[in-house]
Wavefront OBJ file of the C-alpha trace (Angstrom):
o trace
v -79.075 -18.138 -40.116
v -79.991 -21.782 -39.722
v -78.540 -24.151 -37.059
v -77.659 -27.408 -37.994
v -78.634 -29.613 -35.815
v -77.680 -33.047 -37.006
v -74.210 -31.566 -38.068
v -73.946 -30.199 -34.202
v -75.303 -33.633 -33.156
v -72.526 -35.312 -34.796
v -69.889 -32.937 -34.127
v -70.650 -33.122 -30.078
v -70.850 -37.310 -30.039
v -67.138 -37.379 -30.407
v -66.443 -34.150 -28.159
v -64.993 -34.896 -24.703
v -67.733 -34.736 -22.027
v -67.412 -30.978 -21.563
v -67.067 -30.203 -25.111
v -70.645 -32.631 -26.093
v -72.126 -31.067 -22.861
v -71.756 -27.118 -24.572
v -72.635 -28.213 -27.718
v -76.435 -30.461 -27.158
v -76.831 -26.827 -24.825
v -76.911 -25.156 -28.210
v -79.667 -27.608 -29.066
v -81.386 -27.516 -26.300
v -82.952 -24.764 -23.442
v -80.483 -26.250 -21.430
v -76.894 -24.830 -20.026
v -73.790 -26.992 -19.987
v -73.505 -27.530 -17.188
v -76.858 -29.056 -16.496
v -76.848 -31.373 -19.309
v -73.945 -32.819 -17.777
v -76.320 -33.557 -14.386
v -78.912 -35.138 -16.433
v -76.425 -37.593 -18.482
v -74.594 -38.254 -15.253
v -77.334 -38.615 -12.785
v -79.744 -40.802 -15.452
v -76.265 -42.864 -16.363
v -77.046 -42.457 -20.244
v -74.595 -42.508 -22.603
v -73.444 -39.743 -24.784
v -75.150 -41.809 -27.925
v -78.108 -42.594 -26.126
v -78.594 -39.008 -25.142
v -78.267 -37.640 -28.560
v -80.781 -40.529 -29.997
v -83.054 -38.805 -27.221
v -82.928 -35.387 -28.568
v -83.440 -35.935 -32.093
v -86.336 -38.139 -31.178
v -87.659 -35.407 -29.082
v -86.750 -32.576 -31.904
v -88.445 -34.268 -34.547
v -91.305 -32.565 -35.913
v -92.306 -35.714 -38.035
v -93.159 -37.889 -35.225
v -96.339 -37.579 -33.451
v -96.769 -37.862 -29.324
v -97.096 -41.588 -29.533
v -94.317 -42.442 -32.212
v -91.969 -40.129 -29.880
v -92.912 -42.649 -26.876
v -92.135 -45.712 -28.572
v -89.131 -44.449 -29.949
v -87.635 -43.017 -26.680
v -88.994 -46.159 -24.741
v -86.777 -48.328 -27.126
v -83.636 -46.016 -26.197
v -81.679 -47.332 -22.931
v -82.380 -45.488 -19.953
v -84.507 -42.547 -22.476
v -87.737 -42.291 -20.484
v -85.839 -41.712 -17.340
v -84.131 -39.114 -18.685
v -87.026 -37.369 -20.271
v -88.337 -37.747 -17.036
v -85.288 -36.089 -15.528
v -85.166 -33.264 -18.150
v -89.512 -32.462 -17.519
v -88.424 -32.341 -13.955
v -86.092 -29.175 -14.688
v -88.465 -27.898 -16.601
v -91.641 -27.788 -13.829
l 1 2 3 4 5 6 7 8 9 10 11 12 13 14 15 16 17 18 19 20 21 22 23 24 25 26 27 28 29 30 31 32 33 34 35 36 37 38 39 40 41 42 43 44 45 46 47 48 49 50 51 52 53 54 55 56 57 58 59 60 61 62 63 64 65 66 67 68 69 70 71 72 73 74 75 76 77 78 79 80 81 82 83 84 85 86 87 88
């Protein structure tokens, strides 16, 4: 079985904060309640955040096409920033 995950993308940008929260944790390695954290700590928007995560899921776009892109979304490269942190 295959996820979806611009149909799950679009689906959680008009959840509730909770509700988006679970579902980008189904895209991600990430649990609820931490992606909450990230969006409210880097003060990203639910939109923004989701722009981030397809940039970052895209298997089309090389290193440096990934930078540009998530330099040109608002507050993006502080959240990647913020989500590497976790990570390390």
């Amino acid at each position: 079985m295959t996820i979806d995950y611009k149909k799950l993308a679009k689906e959680a940008a008009t959840a509730t904060n909770k509700e988006y929260a679970d579902r980008i944790a189904l895209l991600t390695n990430f649990k609820s309640a931490e992606i909450q954290k990230i969006i409210q700590q880097n003060n990203i928007d639910k939109e923004d955040f989701l722009k981030l995560i397809e940039v970052i899921k895209n298997d089309t776009l090389d290193n440096e096409k990934k930078a540009v892109a998530i330099q040109e979304i608002n507050k993006g490269l502080e959240t990647v920033i913020s989500l590497v942190g976790k990570l390390i």
